[in-house]
gemmi code that builds the backbone of each chain (N, CA, C; Angstrom):
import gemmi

chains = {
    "A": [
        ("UNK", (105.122, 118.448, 205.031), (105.934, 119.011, 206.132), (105.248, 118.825, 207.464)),
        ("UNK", (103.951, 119.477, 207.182), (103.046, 119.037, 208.754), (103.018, 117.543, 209.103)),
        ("UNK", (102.995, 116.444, 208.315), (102.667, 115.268, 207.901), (104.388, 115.010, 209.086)),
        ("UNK", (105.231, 115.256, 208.779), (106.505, 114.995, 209.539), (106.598, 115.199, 210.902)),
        ("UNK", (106.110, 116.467, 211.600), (106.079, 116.808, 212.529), (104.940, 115.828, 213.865)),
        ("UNK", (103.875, 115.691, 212.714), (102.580, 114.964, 213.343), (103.256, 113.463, 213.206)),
        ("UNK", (104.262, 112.556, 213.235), (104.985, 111.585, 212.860), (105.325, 111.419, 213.925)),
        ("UNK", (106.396, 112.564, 213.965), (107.191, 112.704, 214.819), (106.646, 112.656, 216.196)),
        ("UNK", (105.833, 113.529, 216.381), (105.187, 113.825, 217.289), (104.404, 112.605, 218.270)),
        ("UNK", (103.781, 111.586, 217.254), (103.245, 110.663, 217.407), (104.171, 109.519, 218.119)),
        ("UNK", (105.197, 109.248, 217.667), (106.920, 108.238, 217.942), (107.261, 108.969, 219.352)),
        ("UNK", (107.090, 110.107, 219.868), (107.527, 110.381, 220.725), (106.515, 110.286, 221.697)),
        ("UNK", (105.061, 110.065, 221.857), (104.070, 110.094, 222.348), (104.344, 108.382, 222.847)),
        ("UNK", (104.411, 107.793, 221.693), (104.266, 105.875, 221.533), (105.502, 105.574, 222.539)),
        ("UNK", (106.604, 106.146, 222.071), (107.638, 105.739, 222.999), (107.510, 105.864, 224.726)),
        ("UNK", (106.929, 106.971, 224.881), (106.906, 107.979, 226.170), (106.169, 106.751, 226.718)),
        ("UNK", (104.793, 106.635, 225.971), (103.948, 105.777, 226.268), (104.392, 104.294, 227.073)),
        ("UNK", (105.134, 103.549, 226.049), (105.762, 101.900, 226.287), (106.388, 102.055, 227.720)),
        ("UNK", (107.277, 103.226, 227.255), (108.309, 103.180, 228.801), (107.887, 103.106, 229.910)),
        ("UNK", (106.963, 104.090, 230.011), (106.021, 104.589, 231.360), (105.348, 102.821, 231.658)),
        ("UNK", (104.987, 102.042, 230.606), (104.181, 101.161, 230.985), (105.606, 100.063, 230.911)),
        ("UNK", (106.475, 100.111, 231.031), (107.867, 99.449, 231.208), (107.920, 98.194, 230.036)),
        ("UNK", (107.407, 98.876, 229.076), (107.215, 97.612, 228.117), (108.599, 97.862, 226.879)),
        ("UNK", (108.592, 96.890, 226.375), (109.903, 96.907, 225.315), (109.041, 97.650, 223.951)),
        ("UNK", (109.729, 97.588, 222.819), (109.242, 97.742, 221.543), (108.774, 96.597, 220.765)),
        ("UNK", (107.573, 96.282, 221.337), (107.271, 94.933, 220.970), (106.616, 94.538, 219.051)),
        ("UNK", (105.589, 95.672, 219.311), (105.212, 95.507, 217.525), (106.495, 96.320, 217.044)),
        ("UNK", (107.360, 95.746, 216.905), (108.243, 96.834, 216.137), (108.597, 96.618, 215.202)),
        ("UNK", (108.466, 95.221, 214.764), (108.618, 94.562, 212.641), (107.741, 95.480, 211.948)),
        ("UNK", (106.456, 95.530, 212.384), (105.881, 96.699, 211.897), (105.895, 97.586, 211.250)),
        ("UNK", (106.285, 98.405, 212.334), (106.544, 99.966, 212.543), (108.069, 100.007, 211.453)),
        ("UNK", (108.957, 99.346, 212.181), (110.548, 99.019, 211.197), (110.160, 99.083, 209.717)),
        ("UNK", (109.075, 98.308, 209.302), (108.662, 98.474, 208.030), (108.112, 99.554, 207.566)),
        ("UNK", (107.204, 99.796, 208.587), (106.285, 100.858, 207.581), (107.827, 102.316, 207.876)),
        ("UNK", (108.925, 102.529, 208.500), (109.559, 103.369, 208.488), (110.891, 103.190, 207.237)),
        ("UNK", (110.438, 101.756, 206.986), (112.019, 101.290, 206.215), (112.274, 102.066, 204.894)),
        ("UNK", (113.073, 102.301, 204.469), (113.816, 103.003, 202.868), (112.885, 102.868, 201.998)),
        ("UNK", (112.086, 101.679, 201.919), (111.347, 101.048, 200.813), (109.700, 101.058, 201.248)),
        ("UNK", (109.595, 101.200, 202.364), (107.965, 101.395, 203.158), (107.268, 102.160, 202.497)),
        ("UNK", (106.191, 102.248, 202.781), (105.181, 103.165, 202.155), (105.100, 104.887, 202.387)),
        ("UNK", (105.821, 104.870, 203.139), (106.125, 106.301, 202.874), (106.884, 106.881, 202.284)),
        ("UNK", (107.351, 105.998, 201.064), (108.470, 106.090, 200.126), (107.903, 106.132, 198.684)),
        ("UNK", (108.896, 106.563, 197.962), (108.171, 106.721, 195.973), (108.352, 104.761, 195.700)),
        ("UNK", (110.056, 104.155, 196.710), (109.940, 102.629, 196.430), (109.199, 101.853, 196.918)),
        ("UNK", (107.601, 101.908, 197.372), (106.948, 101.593, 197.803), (105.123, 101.700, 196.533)),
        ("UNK", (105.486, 103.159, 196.506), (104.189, 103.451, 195.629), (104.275, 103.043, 194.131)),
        ("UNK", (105.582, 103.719, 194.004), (105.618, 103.248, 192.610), (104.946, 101.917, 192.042)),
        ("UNK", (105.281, 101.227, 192.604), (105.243, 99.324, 191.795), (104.263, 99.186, 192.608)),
        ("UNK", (102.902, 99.982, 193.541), (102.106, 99.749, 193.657), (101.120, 100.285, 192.696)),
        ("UNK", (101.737, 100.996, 192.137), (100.873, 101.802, 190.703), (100.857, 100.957, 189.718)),
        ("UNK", (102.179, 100.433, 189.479), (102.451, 99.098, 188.670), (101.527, 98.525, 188.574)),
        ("UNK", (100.893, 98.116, 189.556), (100.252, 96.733, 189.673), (98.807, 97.013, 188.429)),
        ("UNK", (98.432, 98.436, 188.696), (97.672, 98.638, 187.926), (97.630, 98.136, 186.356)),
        ("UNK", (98.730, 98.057, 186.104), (98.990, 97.144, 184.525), (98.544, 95.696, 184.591)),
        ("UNK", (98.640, 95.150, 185.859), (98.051, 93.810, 186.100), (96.611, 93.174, 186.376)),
        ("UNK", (96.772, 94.564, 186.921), (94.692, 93.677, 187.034), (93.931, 94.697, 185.765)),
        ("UNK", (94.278, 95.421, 184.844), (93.746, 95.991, 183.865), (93.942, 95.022, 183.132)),
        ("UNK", (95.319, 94.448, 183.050), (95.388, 93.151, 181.887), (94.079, 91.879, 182.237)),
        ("UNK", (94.120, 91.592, 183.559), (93.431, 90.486, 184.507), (92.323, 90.792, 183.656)),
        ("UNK", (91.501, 92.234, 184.373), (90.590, 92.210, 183.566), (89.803, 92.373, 182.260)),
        ("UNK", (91.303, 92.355, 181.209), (90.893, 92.694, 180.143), (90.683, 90.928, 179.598)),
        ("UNK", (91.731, 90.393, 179.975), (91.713, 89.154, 180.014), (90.473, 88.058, 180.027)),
        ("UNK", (89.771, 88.462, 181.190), (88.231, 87.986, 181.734), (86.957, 88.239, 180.763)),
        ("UNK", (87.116, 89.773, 180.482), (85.838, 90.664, 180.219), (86.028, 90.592, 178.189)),
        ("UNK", (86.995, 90.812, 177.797), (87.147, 91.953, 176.501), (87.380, 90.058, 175.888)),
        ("UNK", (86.984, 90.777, 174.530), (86.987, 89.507, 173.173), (88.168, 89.583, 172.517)),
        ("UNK", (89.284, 88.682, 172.561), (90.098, 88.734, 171.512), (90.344, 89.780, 170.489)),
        ("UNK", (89.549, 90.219, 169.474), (90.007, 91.626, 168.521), (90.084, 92.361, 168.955)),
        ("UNK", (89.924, 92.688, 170.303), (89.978, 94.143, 170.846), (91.741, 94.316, 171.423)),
        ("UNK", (92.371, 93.144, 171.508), (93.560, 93.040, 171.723), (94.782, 93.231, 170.863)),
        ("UNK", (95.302, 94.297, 171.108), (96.397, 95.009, 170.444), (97.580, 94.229, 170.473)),
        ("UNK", (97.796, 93.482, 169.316), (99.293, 92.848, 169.487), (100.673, 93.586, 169.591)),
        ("UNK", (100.488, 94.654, 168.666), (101.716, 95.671, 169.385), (102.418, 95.707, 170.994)),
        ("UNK", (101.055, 96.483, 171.615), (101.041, 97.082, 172.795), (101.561, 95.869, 173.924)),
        ("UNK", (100.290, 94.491, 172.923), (100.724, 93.503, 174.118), (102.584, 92.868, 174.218)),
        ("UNK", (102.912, 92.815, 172.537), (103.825, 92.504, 172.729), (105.086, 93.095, 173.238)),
        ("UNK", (104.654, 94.390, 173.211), (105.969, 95.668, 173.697), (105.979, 95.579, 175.573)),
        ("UNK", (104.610, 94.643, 175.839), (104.557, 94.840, 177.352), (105.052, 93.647, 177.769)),
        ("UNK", (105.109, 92.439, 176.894), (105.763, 91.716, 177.457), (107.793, 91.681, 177.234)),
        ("UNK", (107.874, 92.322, 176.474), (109.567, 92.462, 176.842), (109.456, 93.380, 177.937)),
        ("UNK", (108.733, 94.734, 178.241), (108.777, 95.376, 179.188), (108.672, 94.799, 180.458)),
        ("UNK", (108.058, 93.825, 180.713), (107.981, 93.573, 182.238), (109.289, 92.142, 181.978)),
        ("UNK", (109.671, 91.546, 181.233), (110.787, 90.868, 181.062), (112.085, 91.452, 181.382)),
        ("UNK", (111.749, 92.415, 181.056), (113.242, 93.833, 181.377), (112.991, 94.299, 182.551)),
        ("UNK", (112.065, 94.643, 183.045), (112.166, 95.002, 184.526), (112.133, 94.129, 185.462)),
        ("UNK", (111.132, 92.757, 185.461), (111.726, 91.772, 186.516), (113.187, 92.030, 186.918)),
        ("UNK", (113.892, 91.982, 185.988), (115.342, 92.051, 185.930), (115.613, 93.108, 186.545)),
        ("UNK", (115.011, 93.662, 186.310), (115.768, 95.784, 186.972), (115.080, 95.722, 188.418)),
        ("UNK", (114.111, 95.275, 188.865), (113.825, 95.031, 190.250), (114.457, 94.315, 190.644)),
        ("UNK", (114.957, 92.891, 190.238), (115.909, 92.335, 191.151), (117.349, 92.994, 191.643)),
        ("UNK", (117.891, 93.439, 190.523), (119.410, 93.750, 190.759), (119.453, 95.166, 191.129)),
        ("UNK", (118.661, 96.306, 191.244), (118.571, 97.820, 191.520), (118.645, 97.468, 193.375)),
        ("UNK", (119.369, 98.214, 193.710), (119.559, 98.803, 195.228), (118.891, 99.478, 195.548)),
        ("UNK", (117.633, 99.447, 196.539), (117.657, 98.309, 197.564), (116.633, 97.047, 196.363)),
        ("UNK", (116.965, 96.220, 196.593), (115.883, 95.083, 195.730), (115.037, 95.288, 195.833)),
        ("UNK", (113.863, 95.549, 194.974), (112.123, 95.628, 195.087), (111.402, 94.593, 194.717)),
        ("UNK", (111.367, 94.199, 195.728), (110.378, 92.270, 195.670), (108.973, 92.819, 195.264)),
        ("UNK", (108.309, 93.948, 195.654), (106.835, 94.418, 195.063), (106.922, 94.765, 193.313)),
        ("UNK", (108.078, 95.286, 193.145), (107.797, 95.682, 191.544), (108.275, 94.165, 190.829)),
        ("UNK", (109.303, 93.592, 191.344), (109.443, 92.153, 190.861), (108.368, 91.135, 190.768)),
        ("UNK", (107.580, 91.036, 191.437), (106.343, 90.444, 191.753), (105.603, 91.127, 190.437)),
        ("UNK", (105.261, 92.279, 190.954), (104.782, 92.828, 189.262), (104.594, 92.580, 188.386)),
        ("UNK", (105.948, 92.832, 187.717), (106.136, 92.057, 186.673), (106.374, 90.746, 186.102)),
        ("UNK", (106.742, 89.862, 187.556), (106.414, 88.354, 186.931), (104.922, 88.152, 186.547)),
        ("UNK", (103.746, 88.967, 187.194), (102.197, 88.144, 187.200), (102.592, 88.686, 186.039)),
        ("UNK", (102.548, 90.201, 185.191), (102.289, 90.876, 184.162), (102.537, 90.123, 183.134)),
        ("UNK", (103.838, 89.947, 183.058), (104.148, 88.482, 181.998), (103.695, 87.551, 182.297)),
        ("UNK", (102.981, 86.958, 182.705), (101.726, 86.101, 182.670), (100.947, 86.220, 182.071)),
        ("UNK", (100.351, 87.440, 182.676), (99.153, 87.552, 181.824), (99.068, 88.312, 180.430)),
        ("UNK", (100.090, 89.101, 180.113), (100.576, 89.666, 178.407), (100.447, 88.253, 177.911)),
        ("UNK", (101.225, 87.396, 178.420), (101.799, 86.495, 177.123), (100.556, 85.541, 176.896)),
        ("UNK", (99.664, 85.494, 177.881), (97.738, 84.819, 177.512), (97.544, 85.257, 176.742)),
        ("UNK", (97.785, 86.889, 177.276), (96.720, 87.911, 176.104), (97.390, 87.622, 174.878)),
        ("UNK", (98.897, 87.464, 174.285), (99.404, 87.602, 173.209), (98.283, 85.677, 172.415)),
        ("UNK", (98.436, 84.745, 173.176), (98.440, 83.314, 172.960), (96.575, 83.807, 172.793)),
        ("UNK", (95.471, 84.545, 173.363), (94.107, 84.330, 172.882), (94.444, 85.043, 171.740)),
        ("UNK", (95.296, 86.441, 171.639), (94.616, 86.681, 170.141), (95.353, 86.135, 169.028)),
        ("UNK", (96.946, 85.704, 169.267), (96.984, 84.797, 168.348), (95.882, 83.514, 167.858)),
        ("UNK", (95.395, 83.207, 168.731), (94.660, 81.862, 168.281), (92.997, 82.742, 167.611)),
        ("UNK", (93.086, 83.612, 168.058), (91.769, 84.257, 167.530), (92.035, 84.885, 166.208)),
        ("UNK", (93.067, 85.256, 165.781), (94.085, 86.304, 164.540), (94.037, 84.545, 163.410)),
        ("UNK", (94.066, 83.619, 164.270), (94.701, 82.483, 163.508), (93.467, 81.838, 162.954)),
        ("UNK", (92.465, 81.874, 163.954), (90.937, 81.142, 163.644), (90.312, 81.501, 162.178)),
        ("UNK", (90.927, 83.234, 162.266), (89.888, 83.956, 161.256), (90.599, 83.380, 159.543)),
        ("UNK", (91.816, 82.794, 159.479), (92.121, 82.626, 158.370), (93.229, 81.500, 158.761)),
        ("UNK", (93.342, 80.408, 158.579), (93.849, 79.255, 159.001), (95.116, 79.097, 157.838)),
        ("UNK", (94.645, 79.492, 156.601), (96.170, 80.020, 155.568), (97.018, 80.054, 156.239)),
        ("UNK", (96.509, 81.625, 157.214), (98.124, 82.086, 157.819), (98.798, 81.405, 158.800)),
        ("UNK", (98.136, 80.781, 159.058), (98.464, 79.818, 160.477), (99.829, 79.149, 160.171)),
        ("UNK", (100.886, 80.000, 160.994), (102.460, 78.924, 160.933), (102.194, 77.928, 161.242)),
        ("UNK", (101.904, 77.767, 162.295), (101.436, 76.125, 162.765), (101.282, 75.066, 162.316)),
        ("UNK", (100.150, 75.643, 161.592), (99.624, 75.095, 160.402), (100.318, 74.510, 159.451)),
        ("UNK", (101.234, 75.699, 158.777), (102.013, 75.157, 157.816), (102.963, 74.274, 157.497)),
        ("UNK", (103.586, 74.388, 159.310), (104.346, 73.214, 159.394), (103.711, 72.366, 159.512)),
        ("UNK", (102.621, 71.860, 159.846), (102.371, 70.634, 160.153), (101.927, 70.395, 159.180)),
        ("UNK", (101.558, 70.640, 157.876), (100.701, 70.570, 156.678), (102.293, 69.977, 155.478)),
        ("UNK", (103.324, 70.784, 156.027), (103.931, 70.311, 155.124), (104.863, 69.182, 155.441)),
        ("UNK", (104.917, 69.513, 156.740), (105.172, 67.681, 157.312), (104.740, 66.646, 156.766)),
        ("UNK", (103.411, 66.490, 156.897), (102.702, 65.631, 155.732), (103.292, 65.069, 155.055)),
        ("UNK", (103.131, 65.979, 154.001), (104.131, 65.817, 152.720), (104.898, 64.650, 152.195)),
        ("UNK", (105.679, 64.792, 153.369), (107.150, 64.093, 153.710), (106.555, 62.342, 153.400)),
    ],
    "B": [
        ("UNK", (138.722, 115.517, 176.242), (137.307, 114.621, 175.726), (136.974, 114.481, 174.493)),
        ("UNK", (137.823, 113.627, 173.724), (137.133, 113.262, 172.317), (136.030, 112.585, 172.341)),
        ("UNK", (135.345, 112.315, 171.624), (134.175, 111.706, 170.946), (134.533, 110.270, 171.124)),
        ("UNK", (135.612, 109.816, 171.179), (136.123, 108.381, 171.482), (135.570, 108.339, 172.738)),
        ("UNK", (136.669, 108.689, 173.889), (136.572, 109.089, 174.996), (134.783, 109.058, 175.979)),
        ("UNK", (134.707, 109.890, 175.112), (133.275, 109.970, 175.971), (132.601, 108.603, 175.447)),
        ("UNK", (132.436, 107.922, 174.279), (131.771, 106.765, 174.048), (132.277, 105.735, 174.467)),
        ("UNK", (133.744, 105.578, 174.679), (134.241, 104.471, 176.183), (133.298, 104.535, 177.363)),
        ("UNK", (133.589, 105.651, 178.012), (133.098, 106.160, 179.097), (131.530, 105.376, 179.169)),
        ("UNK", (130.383, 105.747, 178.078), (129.385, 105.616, 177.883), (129.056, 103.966, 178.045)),
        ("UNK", (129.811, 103.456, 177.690), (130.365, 101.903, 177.176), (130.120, 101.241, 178.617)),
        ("UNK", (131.397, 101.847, 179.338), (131.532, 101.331, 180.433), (130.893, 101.845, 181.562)),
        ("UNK", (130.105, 102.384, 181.191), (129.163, 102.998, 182.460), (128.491, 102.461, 183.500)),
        ("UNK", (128.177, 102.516, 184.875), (127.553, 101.591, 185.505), (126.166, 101.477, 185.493)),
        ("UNK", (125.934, 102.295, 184.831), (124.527, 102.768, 184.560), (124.135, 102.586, 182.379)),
        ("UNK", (125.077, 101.725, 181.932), (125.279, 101.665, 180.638), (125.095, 100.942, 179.864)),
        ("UNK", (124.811, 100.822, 178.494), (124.162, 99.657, 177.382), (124.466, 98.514, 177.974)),
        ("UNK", (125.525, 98.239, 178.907), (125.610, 96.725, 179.044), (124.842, 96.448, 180.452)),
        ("UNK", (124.321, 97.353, 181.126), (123.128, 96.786, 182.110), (121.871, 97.012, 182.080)),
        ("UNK", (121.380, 96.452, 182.667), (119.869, 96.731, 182.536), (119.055, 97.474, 183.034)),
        ("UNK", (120.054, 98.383, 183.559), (119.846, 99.948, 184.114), (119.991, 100.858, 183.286)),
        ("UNK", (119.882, 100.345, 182.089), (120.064, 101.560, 180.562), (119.005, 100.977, 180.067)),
        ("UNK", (118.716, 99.533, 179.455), (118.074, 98.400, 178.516), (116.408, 98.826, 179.398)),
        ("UNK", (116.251, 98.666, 180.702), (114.408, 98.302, 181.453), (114.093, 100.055, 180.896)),
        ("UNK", (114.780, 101.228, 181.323), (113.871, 102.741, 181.124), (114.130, 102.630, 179.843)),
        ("UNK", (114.852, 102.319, 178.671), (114.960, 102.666, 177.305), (113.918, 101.947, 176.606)),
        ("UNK", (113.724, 101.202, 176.854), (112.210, 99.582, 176.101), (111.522, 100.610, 176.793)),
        ("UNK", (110.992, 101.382, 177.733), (109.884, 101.952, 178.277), (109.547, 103.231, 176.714)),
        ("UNK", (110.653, 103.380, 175.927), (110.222, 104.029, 175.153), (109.296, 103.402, 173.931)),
        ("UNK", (109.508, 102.287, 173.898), (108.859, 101.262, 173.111), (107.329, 101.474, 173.465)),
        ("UNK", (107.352, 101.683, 174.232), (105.739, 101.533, 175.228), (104.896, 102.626, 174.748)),
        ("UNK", (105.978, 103.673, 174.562), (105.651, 105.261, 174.232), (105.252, 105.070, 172.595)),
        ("UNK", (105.609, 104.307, 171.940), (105.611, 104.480, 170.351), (104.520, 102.847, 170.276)),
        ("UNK", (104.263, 101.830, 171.410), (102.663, 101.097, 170.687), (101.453, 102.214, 170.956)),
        ("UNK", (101.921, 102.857, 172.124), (100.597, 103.893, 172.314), (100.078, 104.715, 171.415)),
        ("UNK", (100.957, 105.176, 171.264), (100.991, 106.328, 169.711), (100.628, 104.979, 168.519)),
        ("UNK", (101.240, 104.024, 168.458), (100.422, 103.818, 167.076), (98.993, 103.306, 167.324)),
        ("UNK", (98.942, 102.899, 168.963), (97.520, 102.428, 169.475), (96.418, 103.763, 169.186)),
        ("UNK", (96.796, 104.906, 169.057), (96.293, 106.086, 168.607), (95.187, 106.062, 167.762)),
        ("UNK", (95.126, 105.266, 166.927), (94.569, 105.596, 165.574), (93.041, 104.615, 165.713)),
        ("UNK", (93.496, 103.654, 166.815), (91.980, 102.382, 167.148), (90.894, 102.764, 167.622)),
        ("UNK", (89.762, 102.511, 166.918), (88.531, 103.139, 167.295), (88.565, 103.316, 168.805)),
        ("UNK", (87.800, 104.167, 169.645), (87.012, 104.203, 170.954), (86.659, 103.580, 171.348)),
        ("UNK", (85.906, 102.405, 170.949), (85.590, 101.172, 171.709), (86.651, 100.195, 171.743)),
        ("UNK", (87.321, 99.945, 170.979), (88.231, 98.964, 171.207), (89.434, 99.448, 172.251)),
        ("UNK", (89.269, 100.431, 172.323), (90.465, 100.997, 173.969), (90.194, 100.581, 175.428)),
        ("UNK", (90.896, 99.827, 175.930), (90.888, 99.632, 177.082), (90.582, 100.748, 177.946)),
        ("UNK", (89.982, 100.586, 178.948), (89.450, 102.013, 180.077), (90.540, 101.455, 181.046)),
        ("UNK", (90.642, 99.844, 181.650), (91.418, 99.505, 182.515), (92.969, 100.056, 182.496)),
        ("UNK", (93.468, 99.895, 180.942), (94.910, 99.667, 180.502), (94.841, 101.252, 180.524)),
        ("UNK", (94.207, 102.195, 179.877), (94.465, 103.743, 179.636), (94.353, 104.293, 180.712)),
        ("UNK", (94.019, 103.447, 181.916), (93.568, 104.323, 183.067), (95.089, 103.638, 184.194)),
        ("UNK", (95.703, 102.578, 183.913), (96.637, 102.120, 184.519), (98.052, 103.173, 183.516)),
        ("UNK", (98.084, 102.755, 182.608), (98.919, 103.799, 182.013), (99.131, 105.427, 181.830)),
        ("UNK", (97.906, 106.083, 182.287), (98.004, 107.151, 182.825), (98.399, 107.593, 183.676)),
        ("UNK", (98.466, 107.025, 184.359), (98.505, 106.548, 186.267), (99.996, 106.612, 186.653)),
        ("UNK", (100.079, 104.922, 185.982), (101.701, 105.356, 186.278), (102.715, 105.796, 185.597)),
        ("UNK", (102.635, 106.368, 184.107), (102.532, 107.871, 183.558), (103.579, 108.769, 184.598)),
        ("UNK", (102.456, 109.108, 185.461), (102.544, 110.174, 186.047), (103.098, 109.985, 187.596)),
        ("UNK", (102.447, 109.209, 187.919), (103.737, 108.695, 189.109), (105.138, 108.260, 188.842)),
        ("UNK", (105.516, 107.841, 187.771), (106.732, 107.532, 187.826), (107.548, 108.451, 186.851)),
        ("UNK", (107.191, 109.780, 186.069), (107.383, 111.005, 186.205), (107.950, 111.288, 187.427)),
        ("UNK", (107.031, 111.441, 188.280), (107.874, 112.281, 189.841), (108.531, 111.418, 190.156)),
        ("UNK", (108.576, 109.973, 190.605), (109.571, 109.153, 190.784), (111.091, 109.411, 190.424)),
        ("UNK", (111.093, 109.741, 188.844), (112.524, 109.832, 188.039), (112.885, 110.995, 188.809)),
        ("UNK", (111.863, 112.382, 189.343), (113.266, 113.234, 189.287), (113.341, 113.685, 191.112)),
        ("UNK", (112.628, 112.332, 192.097), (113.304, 112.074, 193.624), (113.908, 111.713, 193.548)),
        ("UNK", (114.458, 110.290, 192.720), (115.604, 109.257, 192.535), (117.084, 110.591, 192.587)),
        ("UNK", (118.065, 109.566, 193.247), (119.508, 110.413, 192.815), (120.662, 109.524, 192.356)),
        ("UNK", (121.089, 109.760, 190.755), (120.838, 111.268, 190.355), (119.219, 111.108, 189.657)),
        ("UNK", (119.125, 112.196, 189.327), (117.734, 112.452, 188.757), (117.692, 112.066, 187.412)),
        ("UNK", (116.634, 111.083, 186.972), (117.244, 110.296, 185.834), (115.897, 111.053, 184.642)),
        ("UNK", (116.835, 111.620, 183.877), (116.047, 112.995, 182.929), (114.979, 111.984, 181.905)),
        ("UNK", (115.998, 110.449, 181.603), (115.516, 109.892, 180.436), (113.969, 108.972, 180.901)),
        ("UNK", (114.419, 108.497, 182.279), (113.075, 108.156, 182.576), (111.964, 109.386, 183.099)),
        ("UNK", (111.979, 110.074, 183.163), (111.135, 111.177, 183.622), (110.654, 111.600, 182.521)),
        ("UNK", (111.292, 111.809, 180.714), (110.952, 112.304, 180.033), (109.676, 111.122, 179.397)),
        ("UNK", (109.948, 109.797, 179.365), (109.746, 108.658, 178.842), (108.106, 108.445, 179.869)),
        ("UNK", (108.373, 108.534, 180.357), (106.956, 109.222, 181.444), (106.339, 109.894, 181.227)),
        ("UNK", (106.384, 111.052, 181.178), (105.183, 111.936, 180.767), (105.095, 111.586, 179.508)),
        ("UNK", (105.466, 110.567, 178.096), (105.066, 110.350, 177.563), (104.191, 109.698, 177.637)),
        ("UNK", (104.564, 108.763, 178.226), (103.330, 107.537, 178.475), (102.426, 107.870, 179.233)),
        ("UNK", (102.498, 108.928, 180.555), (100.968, 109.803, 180.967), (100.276, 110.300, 179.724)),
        ("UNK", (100.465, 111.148, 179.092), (100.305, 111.940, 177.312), (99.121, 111.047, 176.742)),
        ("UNK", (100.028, 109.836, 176.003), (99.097, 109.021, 175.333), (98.211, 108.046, 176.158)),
        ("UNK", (98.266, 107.671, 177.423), (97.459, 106.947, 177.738), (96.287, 107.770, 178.874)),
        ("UNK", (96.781, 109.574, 179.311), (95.138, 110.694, 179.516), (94.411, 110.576, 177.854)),
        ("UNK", (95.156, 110.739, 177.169), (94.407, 111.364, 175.702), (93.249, 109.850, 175.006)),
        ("UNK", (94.314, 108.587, 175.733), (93.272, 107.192, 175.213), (92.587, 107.324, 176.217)),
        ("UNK", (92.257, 108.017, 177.329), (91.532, 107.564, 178.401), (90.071, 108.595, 178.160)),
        ("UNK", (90.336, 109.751, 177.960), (89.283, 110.487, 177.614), (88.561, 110.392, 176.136)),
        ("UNK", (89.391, 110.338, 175.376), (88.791, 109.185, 174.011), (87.759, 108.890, 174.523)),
        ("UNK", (87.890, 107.444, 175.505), (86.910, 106.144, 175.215), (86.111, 106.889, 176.349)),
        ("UNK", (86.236, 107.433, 177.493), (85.726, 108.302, 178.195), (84.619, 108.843, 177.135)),
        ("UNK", (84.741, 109.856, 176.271), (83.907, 110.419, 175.831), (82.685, 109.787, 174.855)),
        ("UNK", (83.691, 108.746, 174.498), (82.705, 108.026, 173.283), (81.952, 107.033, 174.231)),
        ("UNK", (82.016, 106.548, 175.757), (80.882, 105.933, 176.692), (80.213, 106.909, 176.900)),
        ("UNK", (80.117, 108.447, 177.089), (79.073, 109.435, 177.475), (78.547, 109.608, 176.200)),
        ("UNK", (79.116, 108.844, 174.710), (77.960, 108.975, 173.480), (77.046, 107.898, 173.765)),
        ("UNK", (77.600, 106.886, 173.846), (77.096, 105.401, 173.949), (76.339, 104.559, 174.934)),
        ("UNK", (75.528, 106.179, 175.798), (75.082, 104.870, 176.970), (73.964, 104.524, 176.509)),
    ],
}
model = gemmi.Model(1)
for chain_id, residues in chains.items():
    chain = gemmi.Chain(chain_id)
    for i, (resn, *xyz) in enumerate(residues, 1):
        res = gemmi.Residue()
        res.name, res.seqid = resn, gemmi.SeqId(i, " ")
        for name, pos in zip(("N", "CA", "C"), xyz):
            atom = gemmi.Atom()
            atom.name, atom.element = name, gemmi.Element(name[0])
            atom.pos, atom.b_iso = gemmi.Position(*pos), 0.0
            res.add_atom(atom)
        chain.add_residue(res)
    model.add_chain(chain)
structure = gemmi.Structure()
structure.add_model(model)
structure.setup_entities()
């Protein structure tokens, strides 16, 4: 509430300010932004900046952590999840190009994580390897 | 309002199984049930990054669901799930690094 007033307070100071110095509203893409529906003084702003946190935790799980430590469940439930929301950021009113962004890197980097521990899940016993099998029974032929 | 009735309604909703304004918060429950079975994986093998991003926004997007209008009950509930299991994986591995230094 104080946070509004001290805003306010401030816009009327800036304005008072320009005029007196006969100047227009020159940085005002800015300001337009940081005041817009979706700006940071908004939940459509923070939110899918929280998001992002799923992305560089993946980044760095990606970098740092060994293959078995990678949950194929989790990874695979996260990549329909950010597959489904790309989608829900584009078409939701007003469009959120930050949570869309999001979730395109996210599915990026899930579907690595899914492709190291498959190949690491696959190393440990080459039997199971589909891959494998097709190409083994190709052969055959 | 029969039971018909209201499942038309449901059908054709703009907010309903056939958009993806029902399909993106409902898969978020999916998220809620790898965590829970992620439950059971030793302490070291838990991500600090992922339990600490999923806590996170958990709980921010909790309050999110109920500024939005209308106030959307199913994502708000689907939220504090996923805050739930990914504080409880976070202090886990939390605790088992203050065994392990």
């Amino acid at each position: 509430m104080l946070g509004r007033h001290i805003v306010r307070a401030m816009k009327t100071v800036r304005t008072a300010g320009l005029a007196a110095a006969g100047k227009k509203e020159g940085g005002a893409s800015l300001m337009t932004w940081v005041n817009s529906e979706t700006g940071p003084k908004t939940t459509h702003f923070w939110g899918p900046i929280a998001n992002w946190g799923f992305v560089i935790a993946g980044l760095n799980d990606t970098l740092t952590k060994e293959p078995d430590t990678i949950s194929p469940k989790m990874t695979g439930v996260l990549c329909m999840y950010s597959a489904l929301f790309m989608r829900f950021a584009w078409v939701i009113s007003p469009r959120n190009y930050i949570l869309f962004a999001c979730h395109v890197s996210n599915e990026c980097v899930q579907l690595n994580q899914m492709r190291r521990w498959a190949t690491w899940r696959y190393a440990q016993d080459p039997e199971e390897d589909p891959v494998l099998q097709i190409q083994e029974s190709g052969k055959d032929k | 309002g029969s039971l018909r009735t209201k499942l038309v309604h449901f059908w054709h909703h703009p907010a309903g199984p056939k958009t993806i304004h029902f399909w993106a918060p409902s898969w978020k429950w999916a998220l809620v049930l790898a965590g829970i079975a992620d439950l059971n994986r030793p302490a070291e093998d838990v991500s600090l990054p992922q339990s600490t991003a999923l806590a996170a926004t958990g709980v921010i997007w909790a309050r999110y669901a109920t500024q939005i209008i209308p106030v959307n009950y199913n994502l708000l509930a689907v939220n504090i799930f996923v805050g739930i299991t990914g504080i409880y994986q976070l202090q886990k591995k939390i605790r088992w690094m203050q065994q392990n230094k």
